[in-house]
C-alpha positions in Angstrom: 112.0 121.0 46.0 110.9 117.5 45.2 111.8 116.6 49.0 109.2 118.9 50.4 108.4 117.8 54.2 104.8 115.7 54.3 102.4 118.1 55.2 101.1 117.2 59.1 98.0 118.9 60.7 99.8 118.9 63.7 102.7 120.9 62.2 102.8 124.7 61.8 106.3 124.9 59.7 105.0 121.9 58.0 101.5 123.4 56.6 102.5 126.8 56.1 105.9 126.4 54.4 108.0 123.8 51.9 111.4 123.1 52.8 112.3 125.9 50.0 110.3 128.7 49.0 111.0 130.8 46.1 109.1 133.8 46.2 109.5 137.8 44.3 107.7 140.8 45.6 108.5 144.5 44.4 111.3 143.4 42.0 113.0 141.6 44.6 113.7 137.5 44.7 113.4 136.3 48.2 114.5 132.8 49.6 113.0 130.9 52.5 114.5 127.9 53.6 113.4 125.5 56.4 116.1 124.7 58.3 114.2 122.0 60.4 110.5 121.7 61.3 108.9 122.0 64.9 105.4 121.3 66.3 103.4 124.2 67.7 105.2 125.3 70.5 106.8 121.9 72.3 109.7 121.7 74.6 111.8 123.5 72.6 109.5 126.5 71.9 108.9 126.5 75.4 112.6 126.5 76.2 112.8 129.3 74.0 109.8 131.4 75.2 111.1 131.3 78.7 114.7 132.4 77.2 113.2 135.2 75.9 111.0 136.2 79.2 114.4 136.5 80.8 116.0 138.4 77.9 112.9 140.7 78.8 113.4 140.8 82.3 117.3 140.9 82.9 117.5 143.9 80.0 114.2 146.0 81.2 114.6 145.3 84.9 118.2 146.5 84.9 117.2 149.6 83.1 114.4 150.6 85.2 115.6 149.8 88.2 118.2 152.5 87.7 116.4 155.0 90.0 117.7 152.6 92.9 121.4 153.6 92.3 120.5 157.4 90.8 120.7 158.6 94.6 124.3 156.6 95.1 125.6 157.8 91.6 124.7 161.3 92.5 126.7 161.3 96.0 129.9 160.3 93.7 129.6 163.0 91.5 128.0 165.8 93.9 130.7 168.0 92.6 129.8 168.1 89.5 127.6 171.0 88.2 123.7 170.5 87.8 124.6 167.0 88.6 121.1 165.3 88.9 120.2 166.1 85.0 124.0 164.9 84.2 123.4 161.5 86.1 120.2 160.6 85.4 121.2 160.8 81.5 123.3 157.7 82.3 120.1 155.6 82.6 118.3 157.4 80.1 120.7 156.9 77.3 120.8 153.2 78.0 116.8 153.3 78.0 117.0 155.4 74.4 119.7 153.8 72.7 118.3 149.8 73.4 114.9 151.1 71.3 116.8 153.3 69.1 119.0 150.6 67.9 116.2 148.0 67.1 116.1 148.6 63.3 119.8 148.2 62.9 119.7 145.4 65.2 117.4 143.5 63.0 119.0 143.9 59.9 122.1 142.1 62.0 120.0 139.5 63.0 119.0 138.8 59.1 122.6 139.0 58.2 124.3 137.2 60.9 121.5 135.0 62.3 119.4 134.9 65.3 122.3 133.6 67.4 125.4 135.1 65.9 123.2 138.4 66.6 122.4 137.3 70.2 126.2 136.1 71.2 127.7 139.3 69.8 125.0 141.7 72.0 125.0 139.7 75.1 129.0 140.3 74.8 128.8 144.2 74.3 126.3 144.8 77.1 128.2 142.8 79.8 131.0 144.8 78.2 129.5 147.4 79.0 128.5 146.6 82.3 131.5 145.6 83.8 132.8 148.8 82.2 130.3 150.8 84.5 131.7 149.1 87.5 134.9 149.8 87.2 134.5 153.8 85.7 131.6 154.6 87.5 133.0 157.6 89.0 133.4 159.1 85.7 130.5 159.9 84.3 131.9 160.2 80.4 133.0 156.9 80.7 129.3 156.2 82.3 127.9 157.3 79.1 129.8 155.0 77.2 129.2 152.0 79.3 125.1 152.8 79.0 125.8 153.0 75.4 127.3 149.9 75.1 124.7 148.2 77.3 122.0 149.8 75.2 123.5 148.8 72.0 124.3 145.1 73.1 120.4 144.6 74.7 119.4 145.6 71.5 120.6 143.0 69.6 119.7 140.7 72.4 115.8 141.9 72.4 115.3 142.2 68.9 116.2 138.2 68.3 113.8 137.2 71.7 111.0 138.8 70.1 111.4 137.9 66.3 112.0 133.4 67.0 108.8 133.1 68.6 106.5 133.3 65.8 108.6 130.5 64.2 107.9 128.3 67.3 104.2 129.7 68.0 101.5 130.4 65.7 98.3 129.8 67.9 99.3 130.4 70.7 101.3 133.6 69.3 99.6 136.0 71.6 99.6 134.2 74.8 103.4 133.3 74.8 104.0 137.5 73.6 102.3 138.4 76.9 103.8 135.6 78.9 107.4 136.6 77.5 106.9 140.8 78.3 105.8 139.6 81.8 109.4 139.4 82.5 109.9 142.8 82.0 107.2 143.3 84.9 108.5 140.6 87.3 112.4 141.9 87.3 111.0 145.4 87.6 109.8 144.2 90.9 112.5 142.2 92.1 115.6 143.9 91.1 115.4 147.2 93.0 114.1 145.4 96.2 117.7 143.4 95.6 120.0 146.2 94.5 118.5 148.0 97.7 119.9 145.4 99.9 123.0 144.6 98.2 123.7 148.6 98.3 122.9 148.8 102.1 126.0 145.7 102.3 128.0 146.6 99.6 127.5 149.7 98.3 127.3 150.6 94.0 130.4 148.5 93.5 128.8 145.4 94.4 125.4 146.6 92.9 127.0 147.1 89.6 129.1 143.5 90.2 125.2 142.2 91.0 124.3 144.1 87.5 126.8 142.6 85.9 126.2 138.8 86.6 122.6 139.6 85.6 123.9 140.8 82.4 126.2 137.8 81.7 123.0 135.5 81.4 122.1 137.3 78.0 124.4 134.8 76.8 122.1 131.9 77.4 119.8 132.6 74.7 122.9 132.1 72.1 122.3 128.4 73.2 119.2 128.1 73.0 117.7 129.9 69.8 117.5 127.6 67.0 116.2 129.4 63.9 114.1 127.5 62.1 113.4 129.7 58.8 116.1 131.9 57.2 115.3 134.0 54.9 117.8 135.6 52.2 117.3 137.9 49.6 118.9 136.9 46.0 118.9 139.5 44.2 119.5 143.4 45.5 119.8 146.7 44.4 120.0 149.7 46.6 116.3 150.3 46.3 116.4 146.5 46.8 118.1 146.1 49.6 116.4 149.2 51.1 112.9 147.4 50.8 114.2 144.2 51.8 114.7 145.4 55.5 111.9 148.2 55.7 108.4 146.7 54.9 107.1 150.1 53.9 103.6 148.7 52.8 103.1 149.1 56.8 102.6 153.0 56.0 99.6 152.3 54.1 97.7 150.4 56.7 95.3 152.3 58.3 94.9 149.9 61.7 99.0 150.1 62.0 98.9 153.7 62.0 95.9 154.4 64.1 97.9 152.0 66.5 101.4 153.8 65.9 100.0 157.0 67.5 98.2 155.9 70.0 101.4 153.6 71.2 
């Protein structure tokens, strides 16, 4: 503690943290270290925010562009009885399960780190994807593959979203609406894309099209670099419980009011 950073005016991580931080709230000790410091934003914060608009894009854009092949998937399985509602729960359980997921995902990403966390999801979901493109003619084995992908983008998303307040402070905001632009900009590209490629190639090479869109979720293993870590010393089950549930949210009034109307 003696080798605290020098505190710069120009430096976010600098002012608002020392290199180790100590602190204990509701009974339970928790540790903040400083890996490295970073200026507001800068190339690397940059870098990072434009990571996560495409970890935005690739993973909503996929999902809602899933109407595009609904019509295709449907011919494949037109035997099948009240096959519309069976199909369309492919897409829908990749849409549930990604949101679903997020609270488990997050207490991976404080355990294994934000890029651990990130490699390991970006694997899964193009897992899953090239799954889909080989079974997709069985729809049980469609379910898993949405699964899969839901579960993987999860653990993609959730690290995307929680670095860039370590990068960002100021400019917090702006770079939040710049990085869930991506999920508007694939939403329009993708299913003008997969419309053409299906027209050429049919769902096999939409799903191989899927699947190399999927395969850059690995890039943001790369290029997050935590910059706090924090750990929690000591635990009990009550402990632990608290340490990854901020329940003190329940009792804010403007968090609520905004829970609802969300």
């Amino acid at each position: 503690m003696g080798n605290t950073p020098h505190t710069s005016k120009n430096n976010f991580f600098e002012s608002k943290f020392d290199a180790f931080n100590d602190t204990k709230k509701d009974g339970i000790h928790v540790e903040t270290i400083q890996l490295y410091s970073s200026p507001e934003g800068g190339k690397k914060g940059w870098m990072v925010a434009i990571t996560s608009f495409l970890v935005n894009g690739i993973i909503f854009g996929t999902i809602n562009s899933f109407g595009i092949i609904f019509p295709e998937l449907r011919t494949v399985h037109k035997d099948k009885i009240e096959v519309s509602a069976r199909v369309s729960f492919v897409g829908s359980l990749a849409f549930g399960v990604t949101f679903i997921f997020i609270p488990v995902s997050g207490m991976l990403m404080d355990k294994l780190g934000l890029r651990v966390c990130t490699f390991i999801g970006a694997c899964i979901a193009f897992f899953g994807m090239i799954m889909a493109s080989l079974v997709f003619h069985k729809l049980e084995l469609l379910y898993l593959s949405s699964l899969l992908f839901g579960v993987g983008s999860s653990m993609v998303f959730v690290p995307s979203m929680a670095i860039l307040p370590q990068y960002f402070q100021d400019q917090l905001s702006m770079v939040n609406s710049f990085v869930s632009c991506g999920n508007c900009v694939f939403t329009i590209m993708i299913p003008h894309i997969l419309r053409s490629i299906l027209d050429t190639f049919q769902l096999k090479g939409a799903y191989y099209f899927l699947c190399g869109m999927t395969s850059l979720l690995i890039i943001p293993s790369i290029t997050f670099s935590q910059i706090l870590k924090t750990k929690v010393k000591k635990k009990s089950c009550l402990n632990a419980f608290k340490s990854h549930f901020n329940l003190s949210l329940l009792k804010n009034k403007i968090y609520i009011a905004w829970t609802i109307g969300f």
